[in-house]
N, C-alpha and C positions, 0 to 999 in steps of 0.2 A: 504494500500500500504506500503508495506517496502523497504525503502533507504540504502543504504550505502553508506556511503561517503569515501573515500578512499584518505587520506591527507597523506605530504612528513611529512618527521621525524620531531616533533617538534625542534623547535629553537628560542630562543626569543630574537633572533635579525632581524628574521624573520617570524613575525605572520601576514602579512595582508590579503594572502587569509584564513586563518586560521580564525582572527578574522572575517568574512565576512559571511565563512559558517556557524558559530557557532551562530551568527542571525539569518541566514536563516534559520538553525537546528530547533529554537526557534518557529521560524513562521510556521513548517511545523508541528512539535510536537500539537500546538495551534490546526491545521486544521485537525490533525486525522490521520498524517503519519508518522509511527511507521519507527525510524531513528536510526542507530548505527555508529561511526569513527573508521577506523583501518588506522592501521597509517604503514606511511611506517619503515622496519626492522633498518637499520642501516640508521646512522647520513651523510653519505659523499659518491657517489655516486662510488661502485667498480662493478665486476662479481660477485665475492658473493652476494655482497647486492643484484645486480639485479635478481639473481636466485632466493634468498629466499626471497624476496617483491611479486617475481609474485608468487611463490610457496604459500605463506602465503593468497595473495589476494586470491589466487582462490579458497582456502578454506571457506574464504569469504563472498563469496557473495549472494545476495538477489535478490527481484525483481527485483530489477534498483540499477545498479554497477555506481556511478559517484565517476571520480577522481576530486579531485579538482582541479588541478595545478601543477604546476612544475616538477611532477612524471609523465610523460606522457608518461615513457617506460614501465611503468607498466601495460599494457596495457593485454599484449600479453596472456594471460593465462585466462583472462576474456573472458566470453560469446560477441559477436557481437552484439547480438540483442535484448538484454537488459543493454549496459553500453552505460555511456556518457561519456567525456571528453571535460573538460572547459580549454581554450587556452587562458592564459590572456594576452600575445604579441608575434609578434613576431621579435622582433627589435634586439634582440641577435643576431641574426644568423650572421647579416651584420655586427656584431665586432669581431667574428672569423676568419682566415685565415687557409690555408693549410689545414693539415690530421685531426684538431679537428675538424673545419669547419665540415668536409665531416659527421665525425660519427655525431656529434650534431645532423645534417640536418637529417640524417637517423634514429639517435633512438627517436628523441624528435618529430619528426615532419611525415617524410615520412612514415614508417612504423605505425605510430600512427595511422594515417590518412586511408592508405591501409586496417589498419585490423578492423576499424569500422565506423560505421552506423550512426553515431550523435553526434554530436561535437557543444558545444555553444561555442561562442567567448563574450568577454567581449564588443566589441563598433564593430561600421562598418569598421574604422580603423583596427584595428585587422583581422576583415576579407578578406580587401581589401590586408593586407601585406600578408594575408594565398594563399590566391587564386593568386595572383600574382606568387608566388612559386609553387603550386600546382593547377591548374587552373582542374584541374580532380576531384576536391574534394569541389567547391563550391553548389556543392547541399548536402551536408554532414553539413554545417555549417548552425547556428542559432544564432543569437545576442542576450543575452542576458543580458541587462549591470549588473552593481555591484550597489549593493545596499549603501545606507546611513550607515556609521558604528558608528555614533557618537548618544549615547541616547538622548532624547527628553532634551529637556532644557526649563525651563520657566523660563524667567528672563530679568530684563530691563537692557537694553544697555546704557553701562554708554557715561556721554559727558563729551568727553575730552578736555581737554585743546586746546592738538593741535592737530591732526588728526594720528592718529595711523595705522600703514603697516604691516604688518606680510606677512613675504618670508618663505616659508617652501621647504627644502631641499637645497643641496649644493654640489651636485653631478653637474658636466659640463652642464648637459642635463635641468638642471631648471633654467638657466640662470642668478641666482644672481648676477654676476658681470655686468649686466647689469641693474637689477635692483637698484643697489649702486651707477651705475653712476647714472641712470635719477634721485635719488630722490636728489642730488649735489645743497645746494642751495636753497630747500625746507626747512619749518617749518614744520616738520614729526620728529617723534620716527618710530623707524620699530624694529619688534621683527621677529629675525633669530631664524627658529626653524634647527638644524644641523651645524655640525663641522666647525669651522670658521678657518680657516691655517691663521698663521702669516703673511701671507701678507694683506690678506683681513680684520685683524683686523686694520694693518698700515694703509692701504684706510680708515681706516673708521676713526679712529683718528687724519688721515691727513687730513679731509676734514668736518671733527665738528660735524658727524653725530652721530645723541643720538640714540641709540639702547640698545636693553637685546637681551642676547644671551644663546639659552636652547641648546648644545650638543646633547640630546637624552629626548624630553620630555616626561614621562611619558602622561597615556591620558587627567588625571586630570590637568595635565600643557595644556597640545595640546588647551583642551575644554577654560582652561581660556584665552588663549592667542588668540581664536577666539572672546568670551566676552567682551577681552580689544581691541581688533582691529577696524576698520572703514573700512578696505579697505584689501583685500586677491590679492598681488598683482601677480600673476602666471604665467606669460610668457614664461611656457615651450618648450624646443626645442621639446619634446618628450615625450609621453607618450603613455598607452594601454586602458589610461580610461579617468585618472584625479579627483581621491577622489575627492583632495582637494578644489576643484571649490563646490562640492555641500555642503561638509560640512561648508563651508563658507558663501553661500544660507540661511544655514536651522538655523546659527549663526548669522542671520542677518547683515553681512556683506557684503559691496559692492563689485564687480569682477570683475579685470581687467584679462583679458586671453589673449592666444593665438588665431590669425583669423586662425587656421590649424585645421586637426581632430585629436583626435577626440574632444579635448576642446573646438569646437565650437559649436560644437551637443551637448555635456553636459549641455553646461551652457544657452543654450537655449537663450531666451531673454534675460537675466539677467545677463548680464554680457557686460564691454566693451571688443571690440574686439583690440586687436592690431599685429600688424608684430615683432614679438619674435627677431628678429633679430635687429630691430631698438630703440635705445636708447631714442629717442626725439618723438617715439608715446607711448614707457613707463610714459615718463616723461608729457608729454599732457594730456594722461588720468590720471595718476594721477591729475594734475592740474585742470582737469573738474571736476573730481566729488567733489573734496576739496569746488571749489566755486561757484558748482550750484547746490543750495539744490533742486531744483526742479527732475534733473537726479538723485543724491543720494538718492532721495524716491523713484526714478521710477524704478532705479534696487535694491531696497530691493523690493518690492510689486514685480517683476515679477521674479526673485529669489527665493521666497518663493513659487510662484507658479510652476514654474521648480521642484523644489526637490521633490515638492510632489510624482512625479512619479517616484522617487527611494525610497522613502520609502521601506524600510525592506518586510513590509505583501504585497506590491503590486511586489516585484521579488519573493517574496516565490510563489506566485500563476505565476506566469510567470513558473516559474521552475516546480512547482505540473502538469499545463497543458502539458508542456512538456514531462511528465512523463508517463501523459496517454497515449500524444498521442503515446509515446514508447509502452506500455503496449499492446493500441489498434491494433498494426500493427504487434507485435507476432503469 
């Protein structure tokens, strides 16, 4: 069987579906399917670019045509009946207004949709925001989540002193400033991975809290700051998947989340649940798992059982079955 995958212009300030395929790539090459990347033409989305990306794709293509992501107007010059298109949210739309609104809706999503046959989505979420939009197009779509993107790691978890937080991101939508309150008053370190503004550095040295602060960590920082952590505190307002609940699982670290989707189907058992919105069930679950070691064993042991099933080789065979059944139905 041969693949092509069809990724947006590199940029590396933007690699994550990038890094995601390039596993899978790995896992399919392993099983016998012969995979090539064409990449999209130009860096910044104009008319030209869009002429000559479909122009270039359609020269292209293979058995099975998958886009990855975020190029989903590239569509159009592709075969129907052997491409796929992976939709990893679609929460965008609802921050648009006016006449972008309209074209977004139309080249990224409606027309995508119109002109083909097979579409996975990354979580149920994802597909439940599709089909609410498009409710003509829910027998088109397929879930398939995202895999584990962090390599195997063997290593003993150090004991720390005093119980250790890691918040990653610092965008509105991941709620740190909630997380900053609850831990207020706690004996916790917490390690901020993303851009800290002056004000949130003030809260934090107004209020005694011991933190490290990584800007943009490299992966080898990311992986160590899972290593040094106890607890992955993530009470997202929003997300299309939620990496960072499994890489935290598979880091043996403990999971506080969000009770909303799709981080509540991610993280499986293994994880506490809490209301993203509420400060003082932040700050509770923290305070559980810190003083009962008996739950802090029970969500590493079903945690580790959760991730298994994103492991890397078990979505590469989710995606190859897929594939067939494309192939079959030509």
């Amino acid at each position: 069987m041969k693949v092509t995958f069809f990724q947006r212009f590199p940029n590396p300030k933007f690699l994550s579906i990038e890094k995601l395929f390039s596993i899978l790539d790995i896992e399919m090459i392993k099983r016998g399917i012969d995979t090539k990347n064409i990449y999209e033409v130009n860096p910044n989305f104009s008319l030209l670019g869009f002429i000559k990306t479909n122009l270039f794709f359609k020269k292209n293509q293979s058995e099975i045509n998958h886009i990855t992501g975020a190029i989903h107007w590239s569509v159009f010059l592709l075969k129907r009946k052997n491409t796929v298109l992976t939709i990893h949210d679609a929460g965008n739309i609802s921050e648009l207004r006016g006449i972008k609104k309209y074209f977004f809706k139309l080249l990224w999503f409606y027309l995508p949709l119109k002109k083909l046959k097979y579409v996975t989505v990354i979580s149920e979420k994802t597909k439940k925001e599709l089909v609410a939009l498009f409710p003509w197009a829910e027998s088109k779509i397929t879930v398939i989540p995202n895999c584990l993107t962090i390599p195997y790691q063997d290593f003993e978890k150090p004991v720390n002193s005093k119980p250790v937080i890691l918040a990653v991101g610092y965008y509105p939508k991941k709620n740190l400033d909630r997380i900053l309150q609850a831990i207020i008053g706690i004996d916790v370190k917490i390690i901020i991975i993303g851009l800290l503004s002056p004000e949130r550095i003030k809260f934090l040295q107004d209020n005694n809290i011991d933190y490290i602060n990584f800007e943009r960590a490299s992966e080898e920082e990311l992986i160590q700051a899972y290593k040094d952590s106890d607890i992955l505190c993530f009470p997202s307002l929003y997300e299309g998947f939620g990496l960072p609940i499994l890489e935290a699982q598979e880091m043996k670290c403990c999971v506080i989340t969000s009770n909303i989707s799709p981080m509540k189907e991610v993280a499986g058992d293994g994880a506490v649940l809490v209301n993203p919105n509420s400060v003082e069930e932040i700050r509770k679950a923290i305070n559980n798992i810190i003083s009962d070691s008996e739950l802090k064993n029970k969500l590493l042991e079903l945690g580790q059982q959760n991730v298994v099933k994103y492991h890397p080789e078990v979505i590469a065979e989710q995606y190859i079955n897929y594939y067939k059944m494309i192939l079959d139905q030509k």
